[in-house]
mmCIF file as gemmi writes it, N, C-alpha and C atoms, coordinates in Angstrom:
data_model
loop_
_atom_site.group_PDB
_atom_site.id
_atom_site.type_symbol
_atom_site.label_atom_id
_atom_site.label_alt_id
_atom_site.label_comp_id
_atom_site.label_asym_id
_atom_site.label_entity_id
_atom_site.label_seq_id
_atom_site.pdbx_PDB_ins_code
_atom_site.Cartn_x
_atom_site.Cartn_y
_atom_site.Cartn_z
_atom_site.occupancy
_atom_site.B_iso_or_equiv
_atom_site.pdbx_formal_charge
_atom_site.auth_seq_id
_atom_site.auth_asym_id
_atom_site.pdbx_PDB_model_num
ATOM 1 N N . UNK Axp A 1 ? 108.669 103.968 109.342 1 0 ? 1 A 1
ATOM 2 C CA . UNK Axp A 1 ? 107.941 104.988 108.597 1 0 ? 1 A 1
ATOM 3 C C . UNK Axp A 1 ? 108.301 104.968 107.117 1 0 ? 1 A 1
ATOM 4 N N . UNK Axp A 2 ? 109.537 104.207 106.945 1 0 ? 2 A 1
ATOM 5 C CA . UNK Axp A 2 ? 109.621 103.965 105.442 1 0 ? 2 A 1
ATOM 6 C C . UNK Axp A 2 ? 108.432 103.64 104.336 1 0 ? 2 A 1
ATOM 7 N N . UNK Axp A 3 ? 107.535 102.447 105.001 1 0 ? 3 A 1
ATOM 8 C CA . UNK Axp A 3 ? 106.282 102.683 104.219 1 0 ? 3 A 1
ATOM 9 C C . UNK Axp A 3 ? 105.659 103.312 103.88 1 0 ? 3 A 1
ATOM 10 N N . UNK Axp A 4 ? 105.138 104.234 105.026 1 0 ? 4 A 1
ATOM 11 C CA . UNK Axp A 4 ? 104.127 105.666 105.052 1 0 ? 4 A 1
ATOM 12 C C . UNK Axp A 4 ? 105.035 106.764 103.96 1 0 ? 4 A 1
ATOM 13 N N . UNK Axp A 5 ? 106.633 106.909 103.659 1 0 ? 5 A 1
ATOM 14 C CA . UNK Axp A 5 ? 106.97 107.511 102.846 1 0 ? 5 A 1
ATOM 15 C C . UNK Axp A 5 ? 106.993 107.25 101.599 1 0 ? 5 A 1
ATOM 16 N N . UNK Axp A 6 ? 106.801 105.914 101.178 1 0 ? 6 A 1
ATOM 17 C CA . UNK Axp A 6 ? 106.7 105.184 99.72 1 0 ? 6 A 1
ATOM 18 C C . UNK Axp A 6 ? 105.169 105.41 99.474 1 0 ? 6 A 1
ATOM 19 N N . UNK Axp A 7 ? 104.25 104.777 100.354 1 0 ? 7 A 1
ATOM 20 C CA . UNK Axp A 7 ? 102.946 104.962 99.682 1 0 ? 7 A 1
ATOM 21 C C . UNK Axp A 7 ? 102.436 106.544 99.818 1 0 ? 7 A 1
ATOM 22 N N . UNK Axp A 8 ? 102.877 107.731 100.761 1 0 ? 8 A 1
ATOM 23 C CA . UNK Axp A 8 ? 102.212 109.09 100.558 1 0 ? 8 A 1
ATOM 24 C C . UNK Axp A 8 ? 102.201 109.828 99.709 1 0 ? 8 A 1
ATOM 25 N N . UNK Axp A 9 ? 103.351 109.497 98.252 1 0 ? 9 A 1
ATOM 26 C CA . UNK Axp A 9 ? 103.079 110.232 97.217 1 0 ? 9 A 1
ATOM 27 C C . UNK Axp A 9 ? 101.627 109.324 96.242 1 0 ? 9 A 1
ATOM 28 N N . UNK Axp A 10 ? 101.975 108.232 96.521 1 0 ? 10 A 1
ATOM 29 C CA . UNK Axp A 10 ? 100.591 107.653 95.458 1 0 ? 10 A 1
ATOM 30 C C . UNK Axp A 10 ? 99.464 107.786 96.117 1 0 ? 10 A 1
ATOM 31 N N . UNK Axp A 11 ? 99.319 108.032 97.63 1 0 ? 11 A 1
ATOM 32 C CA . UNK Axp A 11 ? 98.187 108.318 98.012 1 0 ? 11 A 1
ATOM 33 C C . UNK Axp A 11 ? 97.752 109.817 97.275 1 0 ? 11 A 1
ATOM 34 N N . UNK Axp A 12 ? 97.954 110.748 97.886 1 0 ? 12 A 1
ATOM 35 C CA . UNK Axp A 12 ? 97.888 111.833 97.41 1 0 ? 12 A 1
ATOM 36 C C . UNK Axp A 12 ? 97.931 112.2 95.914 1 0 ? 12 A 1
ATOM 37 N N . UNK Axp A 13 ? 98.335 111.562 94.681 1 0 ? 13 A 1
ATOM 38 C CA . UNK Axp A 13 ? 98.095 111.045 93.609 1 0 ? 13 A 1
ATOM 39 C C . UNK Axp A 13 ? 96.734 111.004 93.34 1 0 ? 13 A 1
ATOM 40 N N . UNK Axp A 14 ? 96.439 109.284 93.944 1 0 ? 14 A 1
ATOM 41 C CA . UNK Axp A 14 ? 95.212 108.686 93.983 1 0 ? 14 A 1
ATOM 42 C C . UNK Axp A 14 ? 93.789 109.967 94.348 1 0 ? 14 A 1
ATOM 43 N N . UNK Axp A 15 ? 93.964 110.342 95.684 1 0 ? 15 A 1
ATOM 44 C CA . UNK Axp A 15 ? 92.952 111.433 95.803 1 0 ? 15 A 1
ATOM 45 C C . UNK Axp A 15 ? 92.666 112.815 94.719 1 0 ? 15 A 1
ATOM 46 N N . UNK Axp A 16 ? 93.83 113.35 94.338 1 0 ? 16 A 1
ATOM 47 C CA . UNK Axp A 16 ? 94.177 114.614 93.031 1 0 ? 16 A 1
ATOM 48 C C . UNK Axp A 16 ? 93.283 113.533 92.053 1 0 ? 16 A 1
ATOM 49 N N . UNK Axp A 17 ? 93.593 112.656 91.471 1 0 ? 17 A 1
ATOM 50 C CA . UNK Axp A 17 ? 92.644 111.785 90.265 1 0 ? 17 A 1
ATOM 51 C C . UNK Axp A 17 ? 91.378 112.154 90.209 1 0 ? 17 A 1
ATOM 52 N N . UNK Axp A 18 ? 91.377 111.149 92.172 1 0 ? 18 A 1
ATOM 53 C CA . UNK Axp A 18 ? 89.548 110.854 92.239 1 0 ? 18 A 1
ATOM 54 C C . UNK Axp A 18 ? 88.62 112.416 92.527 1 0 ? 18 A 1
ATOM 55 N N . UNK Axp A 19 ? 89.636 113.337 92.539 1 0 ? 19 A 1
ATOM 56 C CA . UNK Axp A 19 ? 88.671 114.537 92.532 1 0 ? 19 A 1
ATOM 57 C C . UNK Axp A 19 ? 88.602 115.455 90.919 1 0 ? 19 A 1
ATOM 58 N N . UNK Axp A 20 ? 89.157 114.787 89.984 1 0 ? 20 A 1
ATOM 59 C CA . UNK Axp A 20 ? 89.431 114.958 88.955 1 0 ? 20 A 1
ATOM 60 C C . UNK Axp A 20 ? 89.965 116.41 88.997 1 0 ? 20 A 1
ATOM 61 N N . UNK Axp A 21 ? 91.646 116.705 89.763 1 0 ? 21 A 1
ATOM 62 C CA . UNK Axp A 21 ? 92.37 117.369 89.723 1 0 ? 21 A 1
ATOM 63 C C . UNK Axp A 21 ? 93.421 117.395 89.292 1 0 ? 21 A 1
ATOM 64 N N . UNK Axp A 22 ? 94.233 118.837 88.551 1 0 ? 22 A 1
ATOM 65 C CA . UNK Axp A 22 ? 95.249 118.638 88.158 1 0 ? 22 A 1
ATOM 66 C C . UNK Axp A 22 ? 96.437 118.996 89.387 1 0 ? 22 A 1
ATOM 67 N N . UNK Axp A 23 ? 97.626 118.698 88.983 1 0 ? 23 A 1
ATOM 68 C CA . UNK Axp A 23 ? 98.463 119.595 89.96 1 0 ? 23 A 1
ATOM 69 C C . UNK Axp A 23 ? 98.48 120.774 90.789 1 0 ? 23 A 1
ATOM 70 N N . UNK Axp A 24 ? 97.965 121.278 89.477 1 0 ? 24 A 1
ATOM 71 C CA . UNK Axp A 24 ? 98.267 123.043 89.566 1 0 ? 24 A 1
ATOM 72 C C . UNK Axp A 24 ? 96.836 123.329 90.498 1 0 ? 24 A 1
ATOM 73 N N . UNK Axp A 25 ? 95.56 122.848 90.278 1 0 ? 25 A 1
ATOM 74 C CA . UNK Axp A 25 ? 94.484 123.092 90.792 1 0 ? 25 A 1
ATOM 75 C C . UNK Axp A 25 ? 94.8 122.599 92.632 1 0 ? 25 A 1
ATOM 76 N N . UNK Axp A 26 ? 95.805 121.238 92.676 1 0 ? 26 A 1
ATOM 77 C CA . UNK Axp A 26 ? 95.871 120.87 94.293 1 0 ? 26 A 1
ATOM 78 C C . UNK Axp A 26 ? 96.749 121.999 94.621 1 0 ? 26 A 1
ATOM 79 N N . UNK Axp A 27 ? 97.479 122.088 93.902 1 0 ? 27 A 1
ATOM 80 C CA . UNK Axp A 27 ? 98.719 123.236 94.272 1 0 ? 27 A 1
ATOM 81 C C . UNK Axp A 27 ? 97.696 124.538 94.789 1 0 ? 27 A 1
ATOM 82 N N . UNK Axp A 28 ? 97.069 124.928 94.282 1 0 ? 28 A 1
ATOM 83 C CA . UNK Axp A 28 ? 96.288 126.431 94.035 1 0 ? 28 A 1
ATOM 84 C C . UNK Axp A 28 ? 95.012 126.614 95.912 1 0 ? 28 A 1
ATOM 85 N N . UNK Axp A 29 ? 95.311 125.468 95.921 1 0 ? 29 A 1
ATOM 86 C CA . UNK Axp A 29 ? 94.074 124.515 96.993 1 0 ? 29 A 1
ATOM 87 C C . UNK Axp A 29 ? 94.664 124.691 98.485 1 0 ? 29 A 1
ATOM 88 N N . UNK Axp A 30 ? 96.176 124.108 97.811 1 0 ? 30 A 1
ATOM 89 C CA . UNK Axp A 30 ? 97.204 124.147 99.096 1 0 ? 30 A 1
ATOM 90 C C . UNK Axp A 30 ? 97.955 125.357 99.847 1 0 ? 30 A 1
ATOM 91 N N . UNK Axp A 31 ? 97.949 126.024 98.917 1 0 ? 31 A 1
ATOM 92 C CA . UNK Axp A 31 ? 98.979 126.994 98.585 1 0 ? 31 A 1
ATOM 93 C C . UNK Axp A 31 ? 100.201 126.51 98.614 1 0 ? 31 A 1
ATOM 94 N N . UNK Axp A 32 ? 100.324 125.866 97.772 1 0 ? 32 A 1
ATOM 95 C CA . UNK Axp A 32 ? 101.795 125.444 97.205 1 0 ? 32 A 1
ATOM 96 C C . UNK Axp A 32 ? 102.379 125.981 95.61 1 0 ? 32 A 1
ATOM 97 N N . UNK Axp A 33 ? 103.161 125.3 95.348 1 0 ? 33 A 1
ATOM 98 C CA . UNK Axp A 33 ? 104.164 125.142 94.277 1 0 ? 33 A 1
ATOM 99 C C . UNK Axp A 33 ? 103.564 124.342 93.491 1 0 ? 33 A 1
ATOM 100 N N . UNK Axp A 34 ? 103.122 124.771 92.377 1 0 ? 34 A 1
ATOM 101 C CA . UNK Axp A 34 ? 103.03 123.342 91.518 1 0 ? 34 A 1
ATOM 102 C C . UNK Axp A 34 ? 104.276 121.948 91.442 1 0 ? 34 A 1
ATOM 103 N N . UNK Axp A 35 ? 105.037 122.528 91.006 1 0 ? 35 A 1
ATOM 104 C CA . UNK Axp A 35 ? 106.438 122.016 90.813 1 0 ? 35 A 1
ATOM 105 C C . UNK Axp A 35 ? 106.867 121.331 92.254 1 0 ? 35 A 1
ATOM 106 N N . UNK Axp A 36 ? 106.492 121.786 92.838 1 0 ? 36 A 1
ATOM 107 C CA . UNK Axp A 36 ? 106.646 121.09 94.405 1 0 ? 36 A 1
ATOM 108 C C . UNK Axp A 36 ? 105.577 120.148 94.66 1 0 ? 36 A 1
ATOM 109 N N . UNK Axp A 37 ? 103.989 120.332 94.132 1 0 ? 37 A 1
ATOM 110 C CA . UNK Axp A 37 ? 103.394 118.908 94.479 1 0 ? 37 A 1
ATOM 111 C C . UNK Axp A 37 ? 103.779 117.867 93.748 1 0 ? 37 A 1
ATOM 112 N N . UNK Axp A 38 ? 104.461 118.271 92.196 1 0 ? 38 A 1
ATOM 113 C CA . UNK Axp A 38 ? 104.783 117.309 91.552 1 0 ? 38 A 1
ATOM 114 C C . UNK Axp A 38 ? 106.036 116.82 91.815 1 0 ? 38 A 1
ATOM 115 N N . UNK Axp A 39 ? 106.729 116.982 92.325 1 0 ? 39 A 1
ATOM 116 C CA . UNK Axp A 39 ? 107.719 116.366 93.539 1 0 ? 39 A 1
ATOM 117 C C . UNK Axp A 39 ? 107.589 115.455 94.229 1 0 ? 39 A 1
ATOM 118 N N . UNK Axp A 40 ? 106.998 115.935 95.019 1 0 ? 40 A 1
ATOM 119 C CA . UNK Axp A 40 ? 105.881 115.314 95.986 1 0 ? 40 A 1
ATOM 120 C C . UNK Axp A 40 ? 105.375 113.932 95.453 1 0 ? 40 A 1
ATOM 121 N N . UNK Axp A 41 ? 104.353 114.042 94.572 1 0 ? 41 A 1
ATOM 122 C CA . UNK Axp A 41 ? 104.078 113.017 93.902 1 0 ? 41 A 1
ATOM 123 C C . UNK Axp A 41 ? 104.936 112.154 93.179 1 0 ? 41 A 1
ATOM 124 N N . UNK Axp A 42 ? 106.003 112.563 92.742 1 0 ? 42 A 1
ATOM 125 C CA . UNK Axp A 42 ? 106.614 111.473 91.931 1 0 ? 42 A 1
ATOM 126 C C . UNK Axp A 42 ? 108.113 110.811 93.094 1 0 ? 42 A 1
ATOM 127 N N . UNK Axp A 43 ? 107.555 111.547 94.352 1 0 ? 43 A 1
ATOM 128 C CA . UNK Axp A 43 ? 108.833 110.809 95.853 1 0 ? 43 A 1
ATOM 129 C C . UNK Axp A 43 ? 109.891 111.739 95.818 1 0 ? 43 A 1
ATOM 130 N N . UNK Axp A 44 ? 110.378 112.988 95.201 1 0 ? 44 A 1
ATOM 131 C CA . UNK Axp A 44 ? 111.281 113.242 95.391 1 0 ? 44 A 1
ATOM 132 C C . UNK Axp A 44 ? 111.494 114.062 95.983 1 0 ? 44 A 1
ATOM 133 N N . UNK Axp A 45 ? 110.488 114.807 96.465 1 0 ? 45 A 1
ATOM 134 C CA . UNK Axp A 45 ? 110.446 115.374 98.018 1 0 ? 45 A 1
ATOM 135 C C . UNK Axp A 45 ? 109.694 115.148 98.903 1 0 ? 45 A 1
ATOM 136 N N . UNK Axp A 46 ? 110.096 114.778 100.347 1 0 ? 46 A 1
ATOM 137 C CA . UNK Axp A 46 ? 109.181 114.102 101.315 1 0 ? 46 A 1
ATOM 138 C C . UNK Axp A 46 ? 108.946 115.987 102.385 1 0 ? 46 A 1
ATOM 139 N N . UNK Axp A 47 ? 107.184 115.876 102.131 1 0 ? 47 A 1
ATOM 140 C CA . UNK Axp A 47 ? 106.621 116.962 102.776 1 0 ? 47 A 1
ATOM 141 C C . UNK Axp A 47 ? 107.087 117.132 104.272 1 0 ? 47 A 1
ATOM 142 N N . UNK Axp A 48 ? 107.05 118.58 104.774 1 0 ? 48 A 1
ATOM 143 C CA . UNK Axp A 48 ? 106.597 118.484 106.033 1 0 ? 48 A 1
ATOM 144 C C . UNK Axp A 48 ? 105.629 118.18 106.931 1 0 ? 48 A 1
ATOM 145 N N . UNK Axp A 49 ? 105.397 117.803 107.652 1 0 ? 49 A 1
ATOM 146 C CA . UNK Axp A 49 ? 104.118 117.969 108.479 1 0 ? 49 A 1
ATOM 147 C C . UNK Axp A 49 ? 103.2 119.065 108.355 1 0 ? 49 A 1
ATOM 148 N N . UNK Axp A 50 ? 103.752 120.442 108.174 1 0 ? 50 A 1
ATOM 149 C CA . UNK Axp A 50 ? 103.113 121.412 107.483 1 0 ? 50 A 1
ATOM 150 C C . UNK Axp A 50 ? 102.312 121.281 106.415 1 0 ? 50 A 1
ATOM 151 N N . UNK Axp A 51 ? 103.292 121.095 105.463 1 0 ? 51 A 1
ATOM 152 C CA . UNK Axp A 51 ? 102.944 120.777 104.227 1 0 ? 51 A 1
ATOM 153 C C . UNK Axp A 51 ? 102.386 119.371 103.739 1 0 ? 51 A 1
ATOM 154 N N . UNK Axp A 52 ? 101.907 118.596 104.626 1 0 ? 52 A 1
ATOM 155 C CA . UNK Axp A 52 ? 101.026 117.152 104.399 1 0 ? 52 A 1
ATOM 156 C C . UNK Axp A 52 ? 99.719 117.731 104.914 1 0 ? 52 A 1
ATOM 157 N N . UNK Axp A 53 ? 99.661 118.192 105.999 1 0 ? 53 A 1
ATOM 158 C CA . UNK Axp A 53 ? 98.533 119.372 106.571 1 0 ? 53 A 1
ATOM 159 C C . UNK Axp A 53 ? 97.725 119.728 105.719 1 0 ? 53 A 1
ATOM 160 N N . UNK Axp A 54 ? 98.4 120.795 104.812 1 0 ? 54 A 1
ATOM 161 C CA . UNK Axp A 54 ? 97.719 121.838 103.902 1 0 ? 54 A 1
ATOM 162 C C . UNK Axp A 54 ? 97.444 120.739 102.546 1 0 ? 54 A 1
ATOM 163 N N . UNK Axp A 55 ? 98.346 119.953 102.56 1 0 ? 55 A 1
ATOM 164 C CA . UNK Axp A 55 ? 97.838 119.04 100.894 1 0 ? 55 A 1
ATOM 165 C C . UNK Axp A 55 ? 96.434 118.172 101.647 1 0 ? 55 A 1
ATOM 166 N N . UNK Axp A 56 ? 96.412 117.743 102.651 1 0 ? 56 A 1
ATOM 167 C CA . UNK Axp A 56 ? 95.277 116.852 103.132 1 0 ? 56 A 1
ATOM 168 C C . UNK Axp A 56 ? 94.261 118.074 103.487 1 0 ? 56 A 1
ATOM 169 N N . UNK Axp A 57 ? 94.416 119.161 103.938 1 0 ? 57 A 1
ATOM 170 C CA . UNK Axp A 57 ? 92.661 119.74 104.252 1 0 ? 57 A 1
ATOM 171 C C . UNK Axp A 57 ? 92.429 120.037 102.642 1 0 ? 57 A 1
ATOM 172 N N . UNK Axp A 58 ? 93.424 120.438 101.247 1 0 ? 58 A 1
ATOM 173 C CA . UNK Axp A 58 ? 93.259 120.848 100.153 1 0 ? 58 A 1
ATOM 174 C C . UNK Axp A 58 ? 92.29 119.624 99.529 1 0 ? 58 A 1
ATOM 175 N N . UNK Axp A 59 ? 92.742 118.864 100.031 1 0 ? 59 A 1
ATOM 176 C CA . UNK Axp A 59 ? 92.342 117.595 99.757 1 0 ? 59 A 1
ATOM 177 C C . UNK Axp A 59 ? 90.539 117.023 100.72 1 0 ? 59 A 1
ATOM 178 N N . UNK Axp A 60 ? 90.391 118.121 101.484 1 0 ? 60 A 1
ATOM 179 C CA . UNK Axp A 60 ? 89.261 117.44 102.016 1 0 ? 60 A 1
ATOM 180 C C . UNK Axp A 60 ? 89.382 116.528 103.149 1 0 ? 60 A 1
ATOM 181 N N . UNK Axp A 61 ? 90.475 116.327 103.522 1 0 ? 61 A 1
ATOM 182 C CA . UNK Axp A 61 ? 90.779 115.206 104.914 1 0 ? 61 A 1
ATOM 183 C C . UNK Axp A 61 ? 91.352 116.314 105.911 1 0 ? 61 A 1
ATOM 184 N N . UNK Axp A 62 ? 91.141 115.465 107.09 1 0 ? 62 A 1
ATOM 185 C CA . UNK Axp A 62 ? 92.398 116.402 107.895 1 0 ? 62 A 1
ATOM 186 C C . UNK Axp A 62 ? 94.026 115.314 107.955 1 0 ? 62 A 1
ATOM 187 N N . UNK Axp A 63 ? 94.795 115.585 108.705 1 0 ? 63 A 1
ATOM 188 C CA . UNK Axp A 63 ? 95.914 114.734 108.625 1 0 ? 63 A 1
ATOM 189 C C . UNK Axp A 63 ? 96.209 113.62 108.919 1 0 ? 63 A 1
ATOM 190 N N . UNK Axp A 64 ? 95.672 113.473 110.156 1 0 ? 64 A 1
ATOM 191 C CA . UNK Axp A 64 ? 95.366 112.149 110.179 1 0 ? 64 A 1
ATOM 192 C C . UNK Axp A 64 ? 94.575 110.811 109.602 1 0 ? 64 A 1
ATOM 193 N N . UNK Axp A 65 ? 93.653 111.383 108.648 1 0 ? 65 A 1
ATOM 194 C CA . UNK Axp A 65 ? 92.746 110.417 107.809 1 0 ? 65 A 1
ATOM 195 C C . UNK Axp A 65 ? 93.499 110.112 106.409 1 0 ? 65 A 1
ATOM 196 N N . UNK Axp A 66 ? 94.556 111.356 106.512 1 0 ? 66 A 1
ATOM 197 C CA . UNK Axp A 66 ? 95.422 111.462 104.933 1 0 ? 66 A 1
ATOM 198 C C . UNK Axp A 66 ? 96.656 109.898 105.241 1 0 ? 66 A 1
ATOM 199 N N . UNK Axp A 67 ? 97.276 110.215 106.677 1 0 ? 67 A 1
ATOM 200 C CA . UNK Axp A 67 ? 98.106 109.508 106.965 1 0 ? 67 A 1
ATOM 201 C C . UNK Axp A 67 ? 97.735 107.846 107.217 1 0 ? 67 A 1
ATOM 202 N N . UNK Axp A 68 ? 96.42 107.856 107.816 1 0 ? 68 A 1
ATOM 203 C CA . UNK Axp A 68 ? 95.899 106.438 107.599 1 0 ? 68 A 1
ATOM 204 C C . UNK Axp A 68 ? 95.684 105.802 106.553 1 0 ? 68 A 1
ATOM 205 N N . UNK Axp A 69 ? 95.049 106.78 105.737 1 0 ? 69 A 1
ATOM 206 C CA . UNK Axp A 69 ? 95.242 105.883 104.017 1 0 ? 69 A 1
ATOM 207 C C . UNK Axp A 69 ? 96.494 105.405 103.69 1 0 ? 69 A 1
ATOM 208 N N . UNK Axp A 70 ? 97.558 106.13 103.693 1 0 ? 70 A 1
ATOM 209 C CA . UNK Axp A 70 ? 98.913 105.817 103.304 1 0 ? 70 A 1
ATOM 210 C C . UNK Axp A 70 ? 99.384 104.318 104.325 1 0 ? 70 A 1
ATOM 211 N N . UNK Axp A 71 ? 98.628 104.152 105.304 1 0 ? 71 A 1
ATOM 212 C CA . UNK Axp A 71 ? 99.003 103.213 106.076 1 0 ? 71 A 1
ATOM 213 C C . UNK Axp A 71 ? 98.298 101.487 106.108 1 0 ? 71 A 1
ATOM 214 N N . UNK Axp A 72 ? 97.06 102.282 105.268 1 0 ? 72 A 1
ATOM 215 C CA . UNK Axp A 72 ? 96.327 101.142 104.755 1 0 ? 72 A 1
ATOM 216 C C . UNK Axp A 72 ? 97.153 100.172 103.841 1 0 ? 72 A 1
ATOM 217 N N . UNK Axp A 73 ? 97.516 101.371 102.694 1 0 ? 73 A 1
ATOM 218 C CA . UNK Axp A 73 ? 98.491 101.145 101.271 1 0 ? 73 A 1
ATOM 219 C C . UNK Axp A 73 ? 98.024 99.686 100.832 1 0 ? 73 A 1
């Protein structure tokens, strides 16, 4: 699963871009932390299952379509 943890912050990155979002707007989406997606994104905190959940429906996927991208990588 080491992979799926290296590529899930640039996935989730990649999607925030292509919806031309900022942090604070995925954050606001998720109900998160800003400061915590940007964590997130830059690897230095690895989400819960919870919290990959709520960033992927914020995101328009459910979890499993979030986790397959990352697996594509």
């Amino acid at each position: 699963m080491t992979g799926l943890n290296d590529r899930f912050p640039c996935v989730v990155r990649q999607l925030r871009h292509e919806r031309g979002w900022s942090q604070e707007r995925l954050a606001e989406q998720a109900d998160l932390n800003r400061s915590y997606v940007g964590e997130i994104e830059r690897g230095l905190s690895t989400p819960s299952l919870v919290t990959a959940d709520k960033l992927a429906r914020a995101l328009g996927l459910n979890l499993s379509t979030l986790v397959a991208r990352c697996e594509r990588g």
